[in-house]
C-alpha positions, -999 to 999 in steps of 0.1 A, spaced: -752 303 335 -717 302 329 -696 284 355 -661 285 360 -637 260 380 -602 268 393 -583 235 392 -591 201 368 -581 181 400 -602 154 410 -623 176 433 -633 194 398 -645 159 382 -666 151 407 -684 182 404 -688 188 368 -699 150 367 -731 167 395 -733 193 372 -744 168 344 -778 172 359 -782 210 359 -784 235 332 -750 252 330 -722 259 305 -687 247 325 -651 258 322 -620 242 332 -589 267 340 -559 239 346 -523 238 335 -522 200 326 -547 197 292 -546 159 307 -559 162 340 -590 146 356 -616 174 347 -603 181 310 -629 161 292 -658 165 313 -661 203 308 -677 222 282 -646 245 277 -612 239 289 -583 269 291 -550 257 297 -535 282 319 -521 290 355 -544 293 384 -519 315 406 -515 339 377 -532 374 377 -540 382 342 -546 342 334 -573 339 362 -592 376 353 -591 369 314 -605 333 328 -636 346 345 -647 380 334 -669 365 307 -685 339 335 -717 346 358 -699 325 385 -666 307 395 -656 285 424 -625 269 433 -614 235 438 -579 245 451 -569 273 473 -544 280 456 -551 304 433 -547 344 431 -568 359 450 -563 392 435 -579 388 406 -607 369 420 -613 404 441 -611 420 408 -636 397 394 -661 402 424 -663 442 419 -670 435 384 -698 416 395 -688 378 389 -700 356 417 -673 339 435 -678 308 458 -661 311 486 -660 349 482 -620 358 479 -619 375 513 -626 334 527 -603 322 507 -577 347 516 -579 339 549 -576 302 548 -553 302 519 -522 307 548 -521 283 581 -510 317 591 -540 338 588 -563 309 591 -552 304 629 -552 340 638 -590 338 621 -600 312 645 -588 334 677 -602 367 664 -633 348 657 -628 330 695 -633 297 678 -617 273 698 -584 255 683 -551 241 697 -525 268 712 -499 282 684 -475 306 679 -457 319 642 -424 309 634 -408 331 605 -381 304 598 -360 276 611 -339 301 638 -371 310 654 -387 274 657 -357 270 676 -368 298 705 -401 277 714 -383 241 727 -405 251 756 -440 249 736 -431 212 722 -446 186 715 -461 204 682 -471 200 648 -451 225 625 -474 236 593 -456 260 567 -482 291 561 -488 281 523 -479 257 495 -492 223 517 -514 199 510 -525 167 515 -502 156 543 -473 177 529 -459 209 547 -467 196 581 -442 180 603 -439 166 638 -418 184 666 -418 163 697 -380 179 707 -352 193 698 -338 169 678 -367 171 654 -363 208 648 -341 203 616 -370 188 598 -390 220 608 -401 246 580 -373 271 568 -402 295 561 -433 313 577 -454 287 594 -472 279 623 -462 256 657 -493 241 668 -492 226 703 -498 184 697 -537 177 711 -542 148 721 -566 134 701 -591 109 706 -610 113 676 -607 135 639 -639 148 627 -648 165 594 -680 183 589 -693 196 555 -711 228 561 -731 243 532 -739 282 527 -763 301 506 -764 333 491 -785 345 515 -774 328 546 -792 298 551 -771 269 560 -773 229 557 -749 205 579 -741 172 568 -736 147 596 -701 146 604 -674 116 599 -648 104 616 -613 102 600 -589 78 602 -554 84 588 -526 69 575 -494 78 602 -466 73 572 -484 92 542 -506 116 565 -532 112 543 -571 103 551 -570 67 548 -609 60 549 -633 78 568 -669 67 584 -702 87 584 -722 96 606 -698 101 633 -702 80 665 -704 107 689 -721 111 722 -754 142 715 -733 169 736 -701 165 717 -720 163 683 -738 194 695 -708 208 701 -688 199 674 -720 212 647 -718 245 668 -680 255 664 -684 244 628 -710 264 619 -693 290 642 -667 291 615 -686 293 583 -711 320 594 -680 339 605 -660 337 576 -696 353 559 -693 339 527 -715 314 505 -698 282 495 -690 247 508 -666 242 536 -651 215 550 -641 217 590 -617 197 601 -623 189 640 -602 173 670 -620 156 702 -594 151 723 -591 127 749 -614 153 779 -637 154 751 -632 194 744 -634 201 704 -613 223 689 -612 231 650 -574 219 633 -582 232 597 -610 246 575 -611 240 536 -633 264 513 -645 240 488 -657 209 482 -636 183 501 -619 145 503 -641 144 532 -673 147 518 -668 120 486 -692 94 510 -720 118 495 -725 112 462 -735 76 469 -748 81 509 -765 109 513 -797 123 495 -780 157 480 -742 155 476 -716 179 487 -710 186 451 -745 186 442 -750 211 469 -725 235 458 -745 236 423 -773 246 440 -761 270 458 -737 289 428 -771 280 403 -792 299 428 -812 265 436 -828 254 475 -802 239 497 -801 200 492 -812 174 518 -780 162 538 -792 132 552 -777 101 552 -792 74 530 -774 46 549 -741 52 569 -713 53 547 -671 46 546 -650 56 519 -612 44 512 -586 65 496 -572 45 471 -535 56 467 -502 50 443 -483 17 457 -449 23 471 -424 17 446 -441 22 415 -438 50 392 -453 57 355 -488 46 336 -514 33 363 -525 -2 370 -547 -14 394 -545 -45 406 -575 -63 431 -600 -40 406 -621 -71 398 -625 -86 432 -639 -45 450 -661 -47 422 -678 -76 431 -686 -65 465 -722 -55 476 -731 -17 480 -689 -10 469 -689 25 447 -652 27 434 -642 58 419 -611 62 399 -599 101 388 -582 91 357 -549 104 367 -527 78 336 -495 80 360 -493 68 389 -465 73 418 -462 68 456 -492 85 479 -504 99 449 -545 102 449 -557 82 423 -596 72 433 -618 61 459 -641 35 472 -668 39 488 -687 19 511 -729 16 522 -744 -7 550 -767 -5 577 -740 -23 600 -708 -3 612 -685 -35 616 -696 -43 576 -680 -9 567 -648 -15 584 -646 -51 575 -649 -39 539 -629 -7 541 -600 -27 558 -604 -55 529 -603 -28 500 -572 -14 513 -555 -46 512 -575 -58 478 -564 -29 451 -531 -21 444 -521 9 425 -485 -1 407 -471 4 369 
């Protein structure tokens, strides 16, 4: 089969390097003919991912294509899908998660619960909803990882507020952050992988490590499992999605955002649990039984990060000393600049003992150093 993947990002390395281990022919569709997924494809097209005509030419000739970005036109994915090219998630998923905007209406027509919010077209209006603060202002598209979202907690904050349709989300507060990978077949079927706990970074917003499974009481985990899988099976479309989860501090869960792809979330798998997210995602576009998501041993992984400060070819310092480390996985994207907050690998982290994995993912952090 031919395979297509929207974005070279790191997201796309990881899976073509799962793909190794199937039969498929892979292509690349990236603007940067240096980017991390370049030389681990079969055929790479230099070209825009939001572009109509680009993206069609791109996948007309493919059995299947997936995205690892969702930012791409949808249009001609749609296009692609009546000509009979298998799309994972199917564009009508993607076009409603694509925009905070639609994503959040999604979640109330699909009476999936998720923090109170109301649409702001632009600055002026953020303005008329003092009242509904403290909340978390998220532009409707162009954000990612940590960017586009900003704090409200009063008036005074509202000039750092989004000039541009977005959403006000009322502030939860939260006692913990879960993500849980959900996995989606052709014909239905569904695997969950256990979920993990986030922990982020306040200055960047951006997942700093995370820990898998979850420590969670049954009820909440039931819970939590439920409203994910609430969400996939409502979106109605094969794939792997990635649902991002609040408990707040009465213990009610309530879904913050969904990604429809393979996610930062789910990079514990490849070393801790017996299928990986990307593995899974193979099997599922190759037409292959859904993989087994259990943990092998309970996992952490730490986002390794550009150093403040430094800007231009990548260095990492503290390399040498992670890799010494027992059960320590480190993967590096091959991004050859580096700048501040920018994602440039991870480590991940096995052991049977909790307090090893946050001893070790607090030691990595302050081991590697990303600089120029």
């Amino acid at each position: 089969m031919k395979i297509g993947i929207l974005g070279g990002g790191q997201l796309g390395r990881m899976l073509l390097q799962a793909g190794a281990n199937y039969v498929a022919e892979t292509y690349v569709l990236e603007n940067d003919e240096h980017c991390p997924s370049a030389h681990l494809c079969h055929h790479f097209v230099k070209g825009d991912i939001k572009d109509f005509d680009t993206v069609y030419a791109f996948g007309k000739d493919l059995d299947a294509i997936t995205i690892e970005i969702e930012a791409v036109n949808v249009e001609a994915l749609e296009k692609l899908e009546l000509e009979g090219v298998k799309v994972y998630p199917r564009p009508s998923a993607i076009r409603t998660i694509k925009n905070k905007i639609t994503q959040k209406e999604f979640y109330k027509a699909s009476e999936v619960p998720t923090p109170a919010f109301v649409i702001t077209e632009n600055k002026a209006a953020l303005r008329q909803h003092l009242s509904f603060l403290p909340a978390v202002h998220k532009i409707g598209e162009g954000g990612y990882d940590g960017k586009g979202v900003q704090i409200i907690k009063a008036e005074g904050d509202v000039a750092s507020g989004f000039d541009a349709p977005s959403v006000l989300e009322k502030m939860v507060s939260v006692k913990k952050e879960l993500a849980i990978i959900i996995a989606m077949n052709d014909k239905g079927e569904t695997a969950i992988y256990p979920p993990a706990e986030m922990l982020f970074d306040p200055v960047l917003n951006l997942l700093d490590y995370h820990l898998s499974p979850a420590e969670l009481p049954r009820e909440i985990l039931w819970r939590a499992e439920a409203i994910a899988l609430r969400v996939v099976k409502s979106l109605n479309s094969p794939g792997i999605f990635a649902i991002e989860l609040f408990v707040d501090i009465n213990d009610d869960v309530q879904v913050n955002e969904t990604a429809p792809r393979v996610h930062n979330s789910g990079h514990h798998t490849i070393e801790g649990n017996y299928s990986s997210q990307y593995d899974m995602l193979w099997r599922i576009m190759l037409g292959y039984p859904l993989g087994n998501t259990q943990p092998i041993l309970p996992a952490s992984i730490v986002n390794l990060v550009g150093a403040e400060g430094f800007s231009g070819p990548a260095r990492y310092e503290g390399l040498e000393e992670v890799l010494k480390m027992e059960n320590v996985f480190v993967h590096l994207y091959g991004k050859a600049e580096t700048k501040p907050g920018r994602k440039m690998g991870h480590v991940t982290i096995l052991s049977r003992e909790r307090i090893d994995l946050t001893h070790k993912a607090n030691k990595i952090k302050n081991t590697i150093k990303i600089v120029s």
